[in-house]
N, C-alpha and C positions, 0 to 999 in steps of 0.2 A: 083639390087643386086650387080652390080659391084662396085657402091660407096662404100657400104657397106664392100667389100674383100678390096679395096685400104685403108681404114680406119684400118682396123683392119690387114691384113696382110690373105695370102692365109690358113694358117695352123691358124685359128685362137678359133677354138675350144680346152676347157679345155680338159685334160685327164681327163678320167672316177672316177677312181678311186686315188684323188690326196690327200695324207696321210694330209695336213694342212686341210681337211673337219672335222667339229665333228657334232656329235648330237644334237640338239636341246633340252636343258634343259628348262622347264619352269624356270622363274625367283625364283618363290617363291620355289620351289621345290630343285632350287639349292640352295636357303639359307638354307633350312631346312638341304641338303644334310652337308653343310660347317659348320652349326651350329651343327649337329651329329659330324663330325671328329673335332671340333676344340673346344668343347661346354667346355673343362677342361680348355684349354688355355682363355677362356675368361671370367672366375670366377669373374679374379679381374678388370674387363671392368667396371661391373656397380657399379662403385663408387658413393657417396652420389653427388661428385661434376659433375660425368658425367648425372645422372641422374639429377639433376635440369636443368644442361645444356637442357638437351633434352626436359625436362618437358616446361620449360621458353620458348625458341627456338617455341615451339610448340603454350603454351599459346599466347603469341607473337602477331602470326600470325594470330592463329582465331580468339584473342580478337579484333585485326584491320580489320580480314577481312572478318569475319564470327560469329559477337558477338552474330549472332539467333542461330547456334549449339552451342556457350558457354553457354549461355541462358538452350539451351534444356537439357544438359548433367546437368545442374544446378537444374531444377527445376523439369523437368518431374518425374512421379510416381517413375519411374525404375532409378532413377538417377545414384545408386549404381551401377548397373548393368553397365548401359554406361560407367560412370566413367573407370569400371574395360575393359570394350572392348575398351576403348579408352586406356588407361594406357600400354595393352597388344600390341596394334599394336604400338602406338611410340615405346615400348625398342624395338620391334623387328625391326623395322626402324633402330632403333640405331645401334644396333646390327650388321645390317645389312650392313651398311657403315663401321664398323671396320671393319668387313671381306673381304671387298669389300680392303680399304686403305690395308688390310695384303696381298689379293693376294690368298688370300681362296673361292675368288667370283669373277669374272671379275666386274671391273667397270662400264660398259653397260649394264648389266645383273642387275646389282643391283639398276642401275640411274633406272628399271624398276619397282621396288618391289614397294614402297611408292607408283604408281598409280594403283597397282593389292591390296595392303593391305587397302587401301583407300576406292577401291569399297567393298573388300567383308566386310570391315565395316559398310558401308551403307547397304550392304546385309543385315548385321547382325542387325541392328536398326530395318530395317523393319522387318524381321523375328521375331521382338520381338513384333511385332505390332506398332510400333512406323510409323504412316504416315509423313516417314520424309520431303517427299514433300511437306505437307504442315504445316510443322513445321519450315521449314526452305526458305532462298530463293534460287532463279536457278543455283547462283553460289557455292552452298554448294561442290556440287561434286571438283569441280577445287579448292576450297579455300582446302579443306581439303589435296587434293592431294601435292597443292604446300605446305601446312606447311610440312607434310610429306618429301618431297624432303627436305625442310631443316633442317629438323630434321636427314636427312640420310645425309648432309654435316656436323653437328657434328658431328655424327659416325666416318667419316671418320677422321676430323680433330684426333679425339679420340686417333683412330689405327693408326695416324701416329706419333702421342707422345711416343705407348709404342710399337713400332716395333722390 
């Protein structure tokens, strides 16, 4: 234990109660939160040209790196359906990354959303019945999640154009 005091110094415990501590917000919850107080200011966010960004940005990636969930949203019964829970989590991706570039979300917080919106997408596939495990291959989870991430780096570039 004494290495331990010489390391760090005798008095080396935090104060209890030290005012830079806050709450833990879930990730998405703080979007939701940032997206309520700031939902007027960001009307004119999804533009025709931001939304292709995001859309393309997206396409992109799973076409290169996951063409069996482009396939699946493609063809399966429910395709519409997909379609729309897919359409739904990138803007809010997008979204997501302006708020984060304005400073209405932390940064950190929000590099989190695209792996929390990603699963409950896949949640949401399978809750429709959809055996996405064997519709797709092992890396569907990770493919999805990293287009995701950079679909929330357009957001951000987005938010940093109209600051």
């Amino acid at each position: 234990m004494s290495w331990l005091k010489s390391l760090f110094g005798s008095n080396s415990e935090p104060e209890k109660n030290e005012p830079h501590q806050k709450r833990f917000v879930h990730p998405v919850a703080a979007m939701e939160e940032a997206f309520k107080a700031h939902g007027d200011e960001l009307n004119g966010t999804l533009t025709a040209e931001n939304k292709k960004n995001a859309l393309m940005t997206w396409r992109s990636y799973i076409d290169e790196h996951q063409h069996d969930f482009a396939d699946l949203v493609a063809h399966d019964p429910k395709s519409e359906q997909l379609a729309k829970l897919e359409a739904d989590v990138i803007m809010r991706t997008f979204l997501c990354g302006v708020m984060a570039k304005r400073g209405w979300i932390e940064e950190m917080t929000a590099k989190q959303v695209p792996f929390m919106l990603g699963r409950a997408l896949r949640d949401q596939i399978r809750a429709m019945g959809i055996p996405l495990e064997q519709k797709v291959n092992a890396n569907a989870g990770t493919s999805i999640d990293m287009a995701l991430m950079q679909v929330l780096e357009v957001g951000m570039k987005a938010g940093a154009s109209k600051s």
